[in-house]
C-alpha positions as CSV (number, residue, x, y, z in Angstrom):
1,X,124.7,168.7,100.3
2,X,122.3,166.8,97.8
3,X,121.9,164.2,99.7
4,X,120.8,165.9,102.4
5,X,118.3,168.0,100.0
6,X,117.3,164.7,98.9
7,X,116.4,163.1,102.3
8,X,115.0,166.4,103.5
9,X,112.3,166.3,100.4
10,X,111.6,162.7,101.7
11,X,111.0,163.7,104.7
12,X,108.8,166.4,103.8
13,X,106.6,164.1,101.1
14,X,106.1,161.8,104.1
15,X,104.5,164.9,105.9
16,X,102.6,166.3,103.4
17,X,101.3,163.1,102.4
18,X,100.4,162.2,106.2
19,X,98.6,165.6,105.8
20,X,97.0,164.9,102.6
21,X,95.7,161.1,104.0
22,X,94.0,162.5,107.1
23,X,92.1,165.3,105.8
24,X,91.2,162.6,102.8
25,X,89.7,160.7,105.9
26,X,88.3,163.4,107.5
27,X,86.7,164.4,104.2
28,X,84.8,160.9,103.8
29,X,83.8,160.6,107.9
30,X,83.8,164.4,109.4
31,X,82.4,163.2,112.5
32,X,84.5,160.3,112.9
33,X,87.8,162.8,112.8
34,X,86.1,165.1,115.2
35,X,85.9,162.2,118.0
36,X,89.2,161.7,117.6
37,X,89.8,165.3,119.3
38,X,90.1,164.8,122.9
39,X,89.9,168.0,123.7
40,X,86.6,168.6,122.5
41,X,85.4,165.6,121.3
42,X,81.0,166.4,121.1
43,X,81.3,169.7,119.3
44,X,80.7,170.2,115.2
45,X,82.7,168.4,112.7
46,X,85.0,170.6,110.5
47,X,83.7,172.4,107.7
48,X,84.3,170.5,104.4
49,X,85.9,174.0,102.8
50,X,88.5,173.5,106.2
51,X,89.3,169.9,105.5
52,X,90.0,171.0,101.5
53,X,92.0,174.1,102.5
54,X,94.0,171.1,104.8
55,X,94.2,168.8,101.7
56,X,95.7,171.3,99.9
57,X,98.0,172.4,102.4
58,X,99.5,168.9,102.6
59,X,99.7,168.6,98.3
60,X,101.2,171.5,98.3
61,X,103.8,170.6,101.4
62,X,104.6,167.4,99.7
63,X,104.8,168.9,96.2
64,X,107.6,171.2,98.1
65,X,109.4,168.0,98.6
66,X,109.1,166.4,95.4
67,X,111.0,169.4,94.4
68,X,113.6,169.1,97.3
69,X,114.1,165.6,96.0
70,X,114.5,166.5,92.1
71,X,116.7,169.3,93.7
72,X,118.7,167.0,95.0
73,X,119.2,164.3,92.3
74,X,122.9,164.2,90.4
């Protein structure tokens, strides 16, 4: 069962800090990430407090697994 904590907490640091790397890049180019949205790709950028609510998100989500993985140590 702590193994699988363990790998679980992996998994989710990879997540969050997928997360965390794209809103860092959509922080430094907004209206480079909104082209990259097919669906809409000509309308306004995302507002920088959205893009630092995201980075958040995805510190916090791979904080969660940090813990998951010290959960899961002998």
């Amino acid at each position: 069962m702590k193994r699988l904590l363990g790998l679980a907490g992996w998994a989710v640091v990879a997540l969050g800090a997928g997360i965390a790397v794209f809103s860092l890049w959509a922080l430094l180019d907004p209206a480079g990430a909104q082209l990259s949205d097919d669906a809409n790709p000509f309308a306004d950028p995302p507002s920088t407090g959205d893009l630092i609510v995201r980075l958040a998100g995805g510190l916090a989500i791979a904080a969660s697994g940090l813990w998951l993985i010290a959960r899961g140590e002998p």
